[in-house]
PDB file of N, CA, C and O in Angstrom, chain B, residues numbered from 101:
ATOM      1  N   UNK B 101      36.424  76.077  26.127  1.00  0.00           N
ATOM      2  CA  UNK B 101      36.994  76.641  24.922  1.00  0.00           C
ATOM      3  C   UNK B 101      35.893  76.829  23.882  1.00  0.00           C
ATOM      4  O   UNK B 101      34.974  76.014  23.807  1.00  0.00           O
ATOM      5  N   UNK B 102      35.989  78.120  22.907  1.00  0.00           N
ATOM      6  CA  UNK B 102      35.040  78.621  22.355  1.00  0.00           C
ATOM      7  C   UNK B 102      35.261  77.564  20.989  1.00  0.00           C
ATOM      8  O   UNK B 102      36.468  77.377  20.835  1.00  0.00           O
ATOM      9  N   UNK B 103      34.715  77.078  20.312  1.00  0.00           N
ATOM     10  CA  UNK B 103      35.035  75.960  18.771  1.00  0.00           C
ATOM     11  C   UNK B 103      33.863  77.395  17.557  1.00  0.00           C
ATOM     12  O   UNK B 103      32.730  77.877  17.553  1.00  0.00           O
ATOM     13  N   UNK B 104      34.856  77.455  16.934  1.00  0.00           N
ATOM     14  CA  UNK B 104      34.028  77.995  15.849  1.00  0.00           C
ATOM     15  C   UNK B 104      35.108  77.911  14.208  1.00  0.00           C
ATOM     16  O   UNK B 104      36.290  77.752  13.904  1.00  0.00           O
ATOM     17  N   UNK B 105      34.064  78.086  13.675  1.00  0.00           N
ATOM     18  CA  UNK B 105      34.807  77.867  12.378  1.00  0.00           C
ATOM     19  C   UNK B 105      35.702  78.542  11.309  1.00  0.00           C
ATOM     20  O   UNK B 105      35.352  79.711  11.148  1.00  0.00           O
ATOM     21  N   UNK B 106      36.593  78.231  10.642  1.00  0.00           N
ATOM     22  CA  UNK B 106      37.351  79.130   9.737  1.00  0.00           C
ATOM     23  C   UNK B 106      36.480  80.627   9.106  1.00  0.00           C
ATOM     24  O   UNK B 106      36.996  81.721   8.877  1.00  0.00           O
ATOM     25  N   UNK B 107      35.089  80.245   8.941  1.00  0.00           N
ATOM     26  CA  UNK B 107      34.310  81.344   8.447  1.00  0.00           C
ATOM     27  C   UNK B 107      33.906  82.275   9.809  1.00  0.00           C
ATOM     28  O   UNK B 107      33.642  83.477   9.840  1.00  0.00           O
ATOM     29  N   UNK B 108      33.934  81.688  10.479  1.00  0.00           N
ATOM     30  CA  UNK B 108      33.343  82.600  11.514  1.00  0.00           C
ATOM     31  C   UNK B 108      34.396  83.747  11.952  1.00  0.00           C
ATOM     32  O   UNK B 108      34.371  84.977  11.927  1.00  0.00           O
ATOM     33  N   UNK B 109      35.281  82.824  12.341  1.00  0.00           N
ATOM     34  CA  UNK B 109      36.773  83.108  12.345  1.00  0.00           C
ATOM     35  C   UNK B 109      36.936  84.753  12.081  1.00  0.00           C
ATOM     36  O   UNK B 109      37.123  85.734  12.801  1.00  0.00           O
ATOM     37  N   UNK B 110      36.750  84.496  10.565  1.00  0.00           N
ATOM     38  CA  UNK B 110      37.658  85.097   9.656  1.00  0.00           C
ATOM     39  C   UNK B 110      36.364  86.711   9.174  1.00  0.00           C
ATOM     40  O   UNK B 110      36.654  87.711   8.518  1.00  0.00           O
ATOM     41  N   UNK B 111      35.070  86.365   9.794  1.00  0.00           N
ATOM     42  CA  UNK B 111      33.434  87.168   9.841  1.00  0.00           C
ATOM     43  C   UNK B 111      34.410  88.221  10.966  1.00  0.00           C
ATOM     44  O   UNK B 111      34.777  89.332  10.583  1.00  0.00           O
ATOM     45  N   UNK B 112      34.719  87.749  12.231  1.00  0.00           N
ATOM     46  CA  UNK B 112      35.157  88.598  13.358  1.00  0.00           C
ATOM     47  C   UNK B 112      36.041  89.222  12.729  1.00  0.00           C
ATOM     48  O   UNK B 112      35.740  90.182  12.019  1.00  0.00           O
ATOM     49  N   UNK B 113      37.250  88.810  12.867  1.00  0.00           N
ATOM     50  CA  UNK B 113      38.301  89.490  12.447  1.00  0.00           C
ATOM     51  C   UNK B 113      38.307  90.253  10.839  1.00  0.00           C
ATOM     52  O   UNK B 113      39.360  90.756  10.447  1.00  0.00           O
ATOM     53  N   UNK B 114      37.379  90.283  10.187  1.00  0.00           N
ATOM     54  CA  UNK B 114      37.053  91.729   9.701  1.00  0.00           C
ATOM     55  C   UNK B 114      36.111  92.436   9.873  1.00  0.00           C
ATOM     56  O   UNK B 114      35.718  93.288   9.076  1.00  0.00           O
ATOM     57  N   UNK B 115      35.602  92.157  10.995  1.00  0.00           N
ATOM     58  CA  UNK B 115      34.358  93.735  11.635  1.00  0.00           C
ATOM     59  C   UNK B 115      35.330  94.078  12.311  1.00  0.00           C
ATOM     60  O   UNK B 115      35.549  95.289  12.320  1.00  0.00           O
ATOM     61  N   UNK B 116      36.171  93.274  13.036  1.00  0.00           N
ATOM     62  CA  UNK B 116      37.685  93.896  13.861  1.00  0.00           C
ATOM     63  C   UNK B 116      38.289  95.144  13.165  1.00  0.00           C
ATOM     64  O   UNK B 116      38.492  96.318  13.471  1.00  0.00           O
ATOM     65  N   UNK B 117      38.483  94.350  12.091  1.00  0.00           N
ATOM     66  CA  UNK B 117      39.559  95.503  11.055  1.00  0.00           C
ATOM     67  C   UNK B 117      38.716  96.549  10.635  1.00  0.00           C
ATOM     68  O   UNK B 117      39.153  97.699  10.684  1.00  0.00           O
ATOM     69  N   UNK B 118      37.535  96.320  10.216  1.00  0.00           N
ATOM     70  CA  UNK B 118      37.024  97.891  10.093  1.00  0.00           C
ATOM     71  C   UNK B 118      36.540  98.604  10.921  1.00  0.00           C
ATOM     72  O   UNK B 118      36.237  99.766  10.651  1.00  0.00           O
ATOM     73  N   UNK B 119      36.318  97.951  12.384  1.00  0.00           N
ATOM     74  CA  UNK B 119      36.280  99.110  13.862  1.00  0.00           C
ATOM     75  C   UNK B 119      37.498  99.806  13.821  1.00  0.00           C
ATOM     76  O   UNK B 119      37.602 101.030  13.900  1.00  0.00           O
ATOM     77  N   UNK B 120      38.666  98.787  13.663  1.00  0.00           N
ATOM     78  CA  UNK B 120      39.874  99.761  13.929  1.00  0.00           C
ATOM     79  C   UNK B 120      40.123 100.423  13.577  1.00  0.00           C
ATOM     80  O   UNK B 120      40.508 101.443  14.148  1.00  0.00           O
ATOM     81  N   UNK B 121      40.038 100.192  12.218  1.00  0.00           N
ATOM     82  CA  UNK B 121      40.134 101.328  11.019  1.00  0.00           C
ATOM     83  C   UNK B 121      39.601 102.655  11.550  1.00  0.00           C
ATOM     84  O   UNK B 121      40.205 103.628  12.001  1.00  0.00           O
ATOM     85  N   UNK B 122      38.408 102.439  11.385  1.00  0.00           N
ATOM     86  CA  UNK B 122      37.531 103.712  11.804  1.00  0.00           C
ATOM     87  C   UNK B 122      38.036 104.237  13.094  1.00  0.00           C
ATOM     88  O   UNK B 122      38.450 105.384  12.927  1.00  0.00           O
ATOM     89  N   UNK B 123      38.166 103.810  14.379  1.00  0.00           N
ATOM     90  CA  UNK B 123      38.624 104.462  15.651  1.00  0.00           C
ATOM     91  C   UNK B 123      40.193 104.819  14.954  1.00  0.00           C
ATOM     92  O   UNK B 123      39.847 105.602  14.070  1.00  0.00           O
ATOM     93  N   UNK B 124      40.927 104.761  14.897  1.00  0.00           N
ATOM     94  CA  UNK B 124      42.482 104.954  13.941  1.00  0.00           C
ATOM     95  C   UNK B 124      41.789 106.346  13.182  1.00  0.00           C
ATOM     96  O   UNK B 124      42.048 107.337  13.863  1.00  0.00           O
ATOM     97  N   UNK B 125      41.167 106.604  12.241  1.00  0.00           N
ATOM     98  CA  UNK B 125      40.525 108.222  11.357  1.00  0.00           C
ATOM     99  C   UNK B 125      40.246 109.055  12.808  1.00  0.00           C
ATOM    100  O   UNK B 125      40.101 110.274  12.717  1.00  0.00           O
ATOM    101  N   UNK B 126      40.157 108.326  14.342  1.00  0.00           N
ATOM    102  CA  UNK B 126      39.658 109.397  14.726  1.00  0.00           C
ATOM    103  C   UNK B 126      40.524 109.968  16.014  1.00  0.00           C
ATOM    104  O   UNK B 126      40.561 110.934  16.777  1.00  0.00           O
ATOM    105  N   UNK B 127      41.211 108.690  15.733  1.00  0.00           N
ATOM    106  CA  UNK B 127      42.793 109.588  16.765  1.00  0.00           C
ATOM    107  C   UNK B 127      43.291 110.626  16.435  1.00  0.00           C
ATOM    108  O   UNK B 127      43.534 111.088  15.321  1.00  0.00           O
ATOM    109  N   UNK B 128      43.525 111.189  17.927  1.00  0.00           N
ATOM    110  CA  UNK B 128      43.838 112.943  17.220  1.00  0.00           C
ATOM    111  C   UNK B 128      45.443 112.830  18.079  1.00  0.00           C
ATOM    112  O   UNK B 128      45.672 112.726  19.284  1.00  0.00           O
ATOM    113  N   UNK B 129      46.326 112.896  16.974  1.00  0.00           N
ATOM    114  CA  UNK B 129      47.807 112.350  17.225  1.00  0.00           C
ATOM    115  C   UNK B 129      48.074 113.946  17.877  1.00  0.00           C
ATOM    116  O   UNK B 129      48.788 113.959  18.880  1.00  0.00           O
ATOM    117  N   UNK B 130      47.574 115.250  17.401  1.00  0.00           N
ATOM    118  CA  UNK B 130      48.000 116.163  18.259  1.00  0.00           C
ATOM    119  C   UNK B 130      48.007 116.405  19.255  1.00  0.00           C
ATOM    120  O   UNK B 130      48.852 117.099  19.821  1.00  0.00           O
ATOM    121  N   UNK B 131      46.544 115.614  19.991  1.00  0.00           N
ATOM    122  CA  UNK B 131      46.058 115.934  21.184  1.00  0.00           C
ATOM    123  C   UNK B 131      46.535 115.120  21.820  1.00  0.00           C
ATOM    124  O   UNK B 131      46.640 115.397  23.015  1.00  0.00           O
ATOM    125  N   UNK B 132      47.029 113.798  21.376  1.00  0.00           N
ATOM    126  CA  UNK B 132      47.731 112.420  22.164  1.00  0.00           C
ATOM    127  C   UNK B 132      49.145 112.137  21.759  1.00  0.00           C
ATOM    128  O   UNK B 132      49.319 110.966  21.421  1.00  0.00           O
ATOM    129  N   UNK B 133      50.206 112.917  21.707  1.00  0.00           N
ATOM    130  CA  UNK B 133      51.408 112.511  20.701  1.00  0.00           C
ATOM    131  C   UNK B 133      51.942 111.106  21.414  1.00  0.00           C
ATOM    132  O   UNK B 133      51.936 110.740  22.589  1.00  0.00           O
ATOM    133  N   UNK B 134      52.343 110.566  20.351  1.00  0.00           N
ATOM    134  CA  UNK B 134      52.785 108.771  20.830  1.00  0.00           C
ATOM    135  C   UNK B 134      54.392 109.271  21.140  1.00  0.00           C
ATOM    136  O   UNK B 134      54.959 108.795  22.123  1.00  0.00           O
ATOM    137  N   UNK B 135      54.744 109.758  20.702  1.00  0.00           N
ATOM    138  CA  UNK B 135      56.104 109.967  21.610  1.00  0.00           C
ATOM    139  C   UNK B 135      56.472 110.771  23.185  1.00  0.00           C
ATOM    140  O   UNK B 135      57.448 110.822  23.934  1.00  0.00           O
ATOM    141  N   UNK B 136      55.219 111.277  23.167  1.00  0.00           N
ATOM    142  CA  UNK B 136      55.061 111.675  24.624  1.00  0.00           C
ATOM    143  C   UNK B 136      54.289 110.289  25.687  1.00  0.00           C
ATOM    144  O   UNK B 136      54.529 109.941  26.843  1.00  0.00           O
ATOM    145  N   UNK B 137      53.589 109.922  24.951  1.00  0.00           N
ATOM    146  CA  UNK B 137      52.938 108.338  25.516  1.00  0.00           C
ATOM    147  C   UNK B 137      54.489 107.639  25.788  1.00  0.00           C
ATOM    148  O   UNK B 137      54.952 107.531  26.923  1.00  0.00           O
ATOM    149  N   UNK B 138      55.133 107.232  24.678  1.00  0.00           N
ATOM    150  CA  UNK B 138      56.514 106.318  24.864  1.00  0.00           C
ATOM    151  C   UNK B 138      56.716 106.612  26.330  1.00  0.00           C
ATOM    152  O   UNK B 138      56.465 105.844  27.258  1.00  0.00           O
ATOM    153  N   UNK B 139      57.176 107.757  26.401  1.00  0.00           N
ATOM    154  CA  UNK B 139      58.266 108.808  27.002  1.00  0.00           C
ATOM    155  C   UNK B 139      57.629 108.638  28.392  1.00  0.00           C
ATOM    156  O   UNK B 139      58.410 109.005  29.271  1.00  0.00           O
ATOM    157  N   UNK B 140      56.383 108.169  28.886  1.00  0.00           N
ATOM    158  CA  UNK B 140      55.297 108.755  30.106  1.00  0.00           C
ATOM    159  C   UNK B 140      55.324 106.917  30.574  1.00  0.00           C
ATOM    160  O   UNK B 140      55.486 106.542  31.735  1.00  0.00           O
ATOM    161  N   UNK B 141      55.075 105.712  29.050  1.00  0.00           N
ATOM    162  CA  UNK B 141      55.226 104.342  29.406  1.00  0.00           C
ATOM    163  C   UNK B 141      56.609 104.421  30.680  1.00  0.00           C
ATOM    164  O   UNK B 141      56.659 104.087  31.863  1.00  0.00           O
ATOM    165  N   UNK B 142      57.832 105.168  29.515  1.00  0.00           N
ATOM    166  CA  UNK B 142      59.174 104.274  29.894  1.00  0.00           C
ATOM    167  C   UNK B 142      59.456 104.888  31.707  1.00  0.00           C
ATOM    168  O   UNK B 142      60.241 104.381  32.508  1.00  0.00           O
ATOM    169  N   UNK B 143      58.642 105.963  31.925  1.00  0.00           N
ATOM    170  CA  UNK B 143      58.662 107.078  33.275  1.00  0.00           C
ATOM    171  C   UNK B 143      57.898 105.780  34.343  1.00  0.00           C
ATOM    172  O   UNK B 143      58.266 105.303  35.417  1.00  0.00           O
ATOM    173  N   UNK B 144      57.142 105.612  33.792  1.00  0.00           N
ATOM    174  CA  UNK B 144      56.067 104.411  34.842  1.00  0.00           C
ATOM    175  C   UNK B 144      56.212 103.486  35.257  1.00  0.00           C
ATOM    176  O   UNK B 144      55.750 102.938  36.258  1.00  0.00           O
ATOM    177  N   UNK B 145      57.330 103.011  34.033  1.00  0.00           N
ATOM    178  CA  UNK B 145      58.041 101.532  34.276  1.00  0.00           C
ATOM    179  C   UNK B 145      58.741 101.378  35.842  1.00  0.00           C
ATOM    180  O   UNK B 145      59.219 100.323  36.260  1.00  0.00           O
ATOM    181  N   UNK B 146      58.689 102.778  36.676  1.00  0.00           N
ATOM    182  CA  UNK B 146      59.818 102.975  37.746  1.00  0.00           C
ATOM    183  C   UNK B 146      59.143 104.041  38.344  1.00  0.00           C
ATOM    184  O   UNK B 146      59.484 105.224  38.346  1.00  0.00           O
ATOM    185  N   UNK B 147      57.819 103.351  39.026  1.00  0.00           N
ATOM    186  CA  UNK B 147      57.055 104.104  39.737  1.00  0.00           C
ATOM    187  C   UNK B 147      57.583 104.838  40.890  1.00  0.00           C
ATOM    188  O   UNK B 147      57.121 105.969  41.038  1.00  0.00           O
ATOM    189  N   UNK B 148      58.611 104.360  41.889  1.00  0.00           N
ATOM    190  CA  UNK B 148      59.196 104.673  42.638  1.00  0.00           C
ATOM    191  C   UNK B 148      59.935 106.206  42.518  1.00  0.00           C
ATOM    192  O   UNK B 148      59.896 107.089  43.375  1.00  0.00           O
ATOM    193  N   UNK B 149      60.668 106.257  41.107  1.00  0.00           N
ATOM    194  CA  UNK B 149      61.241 107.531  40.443  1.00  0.00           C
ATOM    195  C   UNK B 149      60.443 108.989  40.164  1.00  0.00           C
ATOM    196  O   UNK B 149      60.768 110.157  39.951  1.00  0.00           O
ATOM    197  N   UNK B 150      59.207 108.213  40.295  1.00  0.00           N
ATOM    198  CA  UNK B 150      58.308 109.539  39.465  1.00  0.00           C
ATOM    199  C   UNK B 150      58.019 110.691  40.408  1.00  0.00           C
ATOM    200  O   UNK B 150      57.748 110.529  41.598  1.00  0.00           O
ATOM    201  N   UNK B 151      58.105 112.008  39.724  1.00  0.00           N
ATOM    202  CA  UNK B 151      58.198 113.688  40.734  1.00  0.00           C
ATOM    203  C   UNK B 151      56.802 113.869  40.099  1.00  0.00           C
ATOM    204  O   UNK B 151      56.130 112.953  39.624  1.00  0.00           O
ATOM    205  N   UNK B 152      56.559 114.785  40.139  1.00  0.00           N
ATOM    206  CA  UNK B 152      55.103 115.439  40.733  1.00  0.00           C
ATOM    207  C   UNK B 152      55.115 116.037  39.130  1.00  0.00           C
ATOM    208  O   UNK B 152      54.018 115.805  38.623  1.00  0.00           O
ATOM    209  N   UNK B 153      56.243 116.895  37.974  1.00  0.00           N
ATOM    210  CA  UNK B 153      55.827 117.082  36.746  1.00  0.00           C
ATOM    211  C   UNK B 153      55.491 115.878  35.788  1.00  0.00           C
ATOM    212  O   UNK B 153      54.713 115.997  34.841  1.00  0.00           O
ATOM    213  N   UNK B 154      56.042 114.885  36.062  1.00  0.00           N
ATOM    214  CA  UNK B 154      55.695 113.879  35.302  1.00  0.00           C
ATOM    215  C   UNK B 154      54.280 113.296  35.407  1.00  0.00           C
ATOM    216  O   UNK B 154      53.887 112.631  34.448  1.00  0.00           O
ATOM    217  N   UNK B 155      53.487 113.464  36.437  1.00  0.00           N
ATOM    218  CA  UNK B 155      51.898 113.114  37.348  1.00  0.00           C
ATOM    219  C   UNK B 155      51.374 114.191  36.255  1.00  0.00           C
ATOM    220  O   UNK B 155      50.508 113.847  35.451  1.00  0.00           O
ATOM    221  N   UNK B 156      51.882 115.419  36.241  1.00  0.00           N
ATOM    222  CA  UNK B 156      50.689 115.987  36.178  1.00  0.00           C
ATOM    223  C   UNK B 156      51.045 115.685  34.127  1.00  0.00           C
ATOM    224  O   UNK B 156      50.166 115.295  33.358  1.00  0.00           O
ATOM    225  N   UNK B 157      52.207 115.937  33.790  1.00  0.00           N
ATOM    226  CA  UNK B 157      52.069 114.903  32.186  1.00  0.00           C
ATOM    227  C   UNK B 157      51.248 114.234  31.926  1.00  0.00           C
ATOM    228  O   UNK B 157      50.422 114.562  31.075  1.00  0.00           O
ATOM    229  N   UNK B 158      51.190 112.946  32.638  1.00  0.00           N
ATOM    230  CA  UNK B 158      50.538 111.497  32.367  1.00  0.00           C
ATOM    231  C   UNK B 158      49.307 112.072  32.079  1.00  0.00           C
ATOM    232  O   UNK B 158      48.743 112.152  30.987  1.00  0.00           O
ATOM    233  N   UNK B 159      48.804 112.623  33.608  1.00  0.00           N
ATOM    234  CA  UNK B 159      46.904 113.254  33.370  1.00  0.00           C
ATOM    235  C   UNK B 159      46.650 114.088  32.068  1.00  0.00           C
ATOM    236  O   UNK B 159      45.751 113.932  31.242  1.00  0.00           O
ATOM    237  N   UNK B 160      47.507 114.869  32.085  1.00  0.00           N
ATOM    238  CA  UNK B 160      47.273 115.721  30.892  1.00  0.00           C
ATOM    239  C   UNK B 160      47.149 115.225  29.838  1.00  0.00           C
ATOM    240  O   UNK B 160      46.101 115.303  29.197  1.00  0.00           O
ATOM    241  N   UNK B 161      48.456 114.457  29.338  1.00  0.00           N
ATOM    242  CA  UNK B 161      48.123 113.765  27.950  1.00  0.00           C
ATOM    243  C   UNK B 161      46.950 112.732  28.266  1.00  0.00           C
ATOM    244  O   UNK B 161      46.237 112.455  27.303  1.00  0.00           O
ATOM    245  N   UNK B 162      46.657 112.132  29.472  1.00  0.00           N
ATOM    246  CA  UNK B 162      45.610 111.047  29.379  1.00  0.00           C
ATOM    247  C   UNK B 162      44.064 111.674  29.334  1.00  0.00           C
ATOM    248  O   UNK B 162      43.087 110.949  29.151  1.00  0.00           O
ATOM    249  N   UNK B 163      43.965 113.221  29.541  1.00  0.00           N
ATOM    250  CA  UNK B 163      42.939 113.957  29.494  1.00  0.00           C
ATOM    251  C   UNK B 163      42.687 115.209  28.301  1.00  0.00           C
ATOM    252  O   UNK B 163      41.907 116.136  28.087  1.00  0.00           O
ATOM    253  N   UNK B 164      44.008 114.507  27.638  1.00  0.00           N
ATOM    254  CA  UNK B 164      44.388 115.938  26.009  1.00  0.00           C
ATOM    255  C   UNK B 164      44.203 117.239  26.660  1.00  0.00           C
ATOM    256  O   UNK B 164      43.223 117.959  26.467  1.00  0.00           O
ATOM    257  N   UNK B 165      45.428 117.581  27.635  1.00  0.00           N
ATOM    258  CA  UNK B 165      45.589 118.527  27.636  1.00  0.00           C
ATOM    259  C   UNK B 165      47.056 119.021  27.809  1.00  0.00           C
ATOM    260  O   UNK B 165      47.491 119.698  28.741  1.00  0.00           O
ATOM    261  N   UNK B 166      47.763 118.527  26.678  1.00  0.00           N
ATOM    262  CA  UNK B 166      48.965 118.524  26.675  1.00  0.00           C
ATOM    263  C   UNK B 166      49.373 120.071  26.602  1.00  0.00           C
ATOM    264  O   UNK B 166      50.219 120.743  27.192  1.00  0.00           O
ATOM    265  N   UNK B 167      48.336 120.367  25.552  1.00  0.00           N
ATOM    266  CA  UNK B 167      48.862 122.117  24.596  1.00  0.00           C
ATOM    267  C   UNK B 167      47.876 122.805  25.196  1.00  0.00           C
ATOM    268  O   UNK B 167      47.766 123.963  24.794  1.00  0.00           O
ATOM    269  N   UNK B 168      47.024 122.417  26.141  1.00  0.00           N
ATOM    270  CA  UNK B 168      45.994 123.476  26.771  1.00  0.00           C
ATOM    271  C   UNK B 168      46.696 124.344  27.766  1.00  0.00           C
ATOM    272  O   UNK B 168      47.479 123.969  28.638  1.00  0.00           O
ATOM    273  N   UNK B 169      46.220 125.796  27.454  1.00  0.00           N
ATOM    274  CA  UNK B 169      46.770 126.464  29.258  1.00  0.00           C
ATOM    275  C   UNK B 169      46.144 126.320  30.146  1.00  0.00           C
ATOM    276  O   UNK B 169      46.575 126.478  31.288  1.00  0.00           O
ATOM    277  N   UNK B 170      44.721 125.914  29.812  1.00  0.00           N
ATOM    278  CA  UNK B 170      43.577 125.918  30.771  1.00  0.00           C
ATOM    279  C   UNK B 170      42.717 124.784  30.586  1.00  0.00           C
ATOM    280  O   UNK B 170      42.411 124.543  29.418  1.00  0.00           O
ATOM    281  N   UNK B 171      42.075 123.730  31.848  1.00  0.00           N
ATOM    282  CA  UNK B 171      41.444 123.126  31.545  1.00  0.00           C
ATOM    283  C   UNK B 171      40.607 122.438  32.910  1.00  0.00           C
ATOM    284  O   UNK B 171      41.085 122.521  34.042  1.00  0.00           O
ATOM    285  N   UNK B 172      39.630 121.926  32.699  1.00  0.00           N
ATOM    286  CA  UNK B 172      38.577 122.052  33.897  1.00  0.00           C
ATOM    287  C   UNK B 172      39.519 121.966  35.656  1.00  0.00           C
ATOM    288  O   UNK B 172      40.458 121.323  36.125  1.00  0.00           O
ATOM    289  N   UNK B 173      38.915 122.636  35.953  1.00  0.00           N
ATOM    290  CA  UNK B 173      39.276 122.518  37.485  1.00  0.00           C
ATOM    291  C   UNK B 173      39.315 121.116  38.157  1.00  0.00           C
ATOM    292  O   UNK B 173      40.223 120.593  38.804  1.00  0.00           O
ATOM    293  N   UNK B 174      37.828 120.557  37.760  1.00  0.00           N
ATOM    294  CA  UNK B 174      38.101 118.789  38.580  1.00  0.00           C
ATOM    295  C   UNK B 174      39.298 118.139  37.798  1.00  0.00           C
ATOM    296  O   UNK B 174      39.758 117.147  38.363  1.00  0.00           O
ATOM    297  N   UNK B 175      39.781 118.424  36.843  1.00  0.00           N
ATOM    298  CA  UNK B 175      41.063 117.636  36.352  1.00  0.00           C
ATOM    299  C   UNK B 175      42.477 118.278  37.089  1.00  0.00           C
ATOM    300  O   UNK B 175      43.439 117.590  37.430  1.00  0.00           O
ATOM    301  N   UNK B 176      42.347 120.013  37.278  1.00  0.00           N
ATOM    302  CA  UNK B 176      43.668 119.961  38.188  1.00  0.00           C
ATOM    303  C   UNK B 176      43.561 119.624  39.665  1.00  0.00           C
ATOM    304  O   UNK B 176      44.591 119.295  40.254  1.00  0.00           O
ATOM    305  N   UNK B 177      42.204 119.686  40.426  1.00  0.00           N
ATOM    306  CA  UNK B 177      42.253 118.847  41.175  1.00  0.00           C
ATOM    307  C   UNK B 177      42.559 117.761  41.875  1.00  0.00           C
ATOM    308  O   UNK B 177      42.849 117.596  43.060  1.00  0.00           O
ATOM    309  N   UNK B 178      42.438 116.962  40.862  1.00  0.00           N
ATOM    310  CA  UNK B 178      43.046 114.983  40.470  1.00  0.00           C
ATOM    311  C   UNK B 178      44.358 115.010  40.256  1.00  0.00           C
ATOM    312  O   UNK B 178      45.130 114.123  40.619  1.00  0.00           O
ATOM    313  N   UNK B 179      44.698 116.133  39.596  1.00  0.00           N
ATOM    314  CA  UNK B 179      46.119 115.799  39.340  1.00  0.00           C
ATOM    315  C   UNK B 179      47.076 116.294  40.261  1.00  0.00           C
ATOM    316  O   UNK B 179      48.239 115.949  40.050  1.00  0.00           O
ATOM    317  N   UNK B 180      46.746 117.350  41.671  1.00  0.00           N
ATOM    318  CA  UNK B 180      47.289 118.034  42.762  1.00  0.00           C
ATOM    319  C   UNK B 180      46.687 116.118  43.624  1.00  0.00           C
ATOM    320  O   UNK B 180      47.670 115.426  43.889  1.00  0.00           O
ATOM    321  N   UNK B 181      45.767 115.672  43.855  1.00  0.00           N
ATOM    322  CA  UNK B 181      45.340 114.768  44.349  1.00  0.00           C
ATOM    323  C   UNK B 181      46.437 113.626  44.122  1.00  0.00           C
ATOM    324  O   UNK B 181      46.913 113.070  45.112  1.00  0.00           O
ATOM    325  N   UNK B 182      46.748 113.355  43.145  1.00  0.00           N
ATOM    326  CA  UNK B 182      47.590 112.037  43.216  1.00  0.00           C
ATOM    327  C   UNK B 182      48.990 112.184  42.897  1.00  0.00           C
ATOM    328  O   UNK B 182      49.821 111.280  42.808  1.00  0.00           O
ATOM    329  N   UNK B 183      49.277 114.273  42.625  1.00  0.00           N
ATOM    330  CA  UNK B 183      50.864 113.977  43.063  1.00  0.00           C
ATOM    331  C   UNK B 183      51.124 114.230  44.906  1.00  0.00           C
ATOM    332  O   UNK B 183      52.249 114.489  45.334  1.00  0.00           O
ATOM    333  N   UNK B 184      50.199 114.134  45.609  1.00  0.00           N
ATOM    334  CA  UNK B 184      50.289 114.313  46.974  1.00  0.00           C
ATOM    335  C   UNK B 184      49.779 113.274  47.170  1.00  0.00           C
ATOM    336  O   UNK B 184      50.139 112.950  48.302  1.00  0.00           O
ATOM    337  N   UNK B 185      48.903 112.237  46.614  1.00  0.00           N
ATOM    338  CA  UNK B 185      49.349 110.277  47.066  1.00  0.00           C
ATOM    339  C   UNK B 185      50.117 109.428  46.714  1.00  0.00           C
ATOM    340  O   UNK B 185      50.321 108.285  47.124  1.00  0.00           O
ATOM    341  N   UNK B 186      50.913 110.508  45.274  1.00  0.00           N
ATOM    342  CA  UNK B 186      51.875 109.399  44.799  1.00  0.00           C
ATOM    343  C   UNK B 186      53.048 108.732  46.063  1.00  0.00           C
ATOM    344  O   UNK B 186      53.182 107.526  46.272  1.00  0.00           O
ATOM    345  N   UNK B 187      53.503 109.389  46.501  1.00  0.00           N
ATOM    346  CA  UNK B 187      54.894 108.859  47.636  1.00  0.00           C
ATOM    347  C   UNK B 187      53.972 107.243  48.679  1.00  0.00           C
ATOM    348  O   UNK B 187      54.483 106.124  48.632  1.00  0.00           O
ATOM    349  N   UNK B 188      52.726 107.505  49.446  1.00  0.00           N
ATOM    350  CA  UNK B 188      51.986 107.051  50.077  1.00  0.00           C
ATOM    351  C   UNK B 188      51.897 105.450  48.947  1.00  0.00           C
ATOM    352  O   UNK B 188      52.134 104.285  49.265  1.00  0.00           O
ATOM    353  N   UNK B 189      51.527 105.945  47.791  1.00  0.00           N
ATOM    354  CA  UNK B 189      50.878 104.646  46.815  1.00  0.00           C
ATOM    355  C   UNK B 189      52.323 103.593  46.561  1.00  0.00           C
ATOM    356  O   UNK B 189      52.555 102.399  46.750  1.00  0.00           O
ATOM    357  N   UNK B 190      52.974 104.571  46.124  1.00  0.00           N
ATOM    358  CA  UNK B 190      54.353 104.077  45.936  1.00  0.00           C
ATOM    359  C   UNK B 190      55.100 103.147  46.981  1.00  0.00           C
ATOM    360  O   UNK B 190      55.646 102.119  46.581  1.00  0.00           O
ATOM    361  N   UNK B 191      55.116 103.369  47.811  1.00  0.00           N
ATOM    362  CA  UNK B 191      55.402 102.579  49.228  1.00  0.00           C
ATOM    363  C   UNK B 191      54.663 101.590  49.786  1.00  0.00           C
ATOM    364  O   UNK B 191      55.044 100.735  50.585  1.00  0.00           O
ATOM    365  N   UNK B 192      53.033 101.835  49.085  1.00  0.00           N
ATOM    366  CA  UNK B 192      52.213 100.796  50.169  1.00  0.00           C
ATOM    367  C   UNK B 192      52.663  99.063  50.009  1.00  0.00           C
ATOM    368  O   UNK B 192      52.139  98.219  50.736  1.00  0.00           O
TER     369      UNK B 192
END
């Protein structure tokens, strides 16, 4: 166990708070909407359930390309890739 003191403590947990801070100014809520995150958590919870539009969701928002029409080839790749291992993964 780590022993350190009320000052030290309290040194971390505000370089904490102003990393966060700063990464927080640089979330881009358009490119990541948290209600599509919710919506993709509560889908996952029930891996077994999941179809092949919801795969390619997850990647997208996990690669911000929710509102894109177009976006690199190795990403639709990956995402044809693991809705044709999802059934296989799901079962193992």
């Amino acid at each position: 166990m780590i022993r350190m003191s009320a000052e030290e403590r309290n040194s971390i947990l505000t370089g904490l708070k102003v990393e966060l801070k700063s990464l927080l100014g640089k979330y881009q809520s358009d490119k990541y909407p948290e209600e599509e995150h919710q919506r993709l958590l509560a889908a996952f919870a029930a891996p077994k359930s999941i179809g092949s539009e919801v795969i390619k969701t997850g990647l997208c928002w996990k690669y911000g390309h929710l509102r894109k029409s177009n976006f690199p080839q190795s990403h639709k790749n990956l995402i044809e890739k693991v809705q044709r291992c999802w059934p296989n993964f799901v079962t193992y």
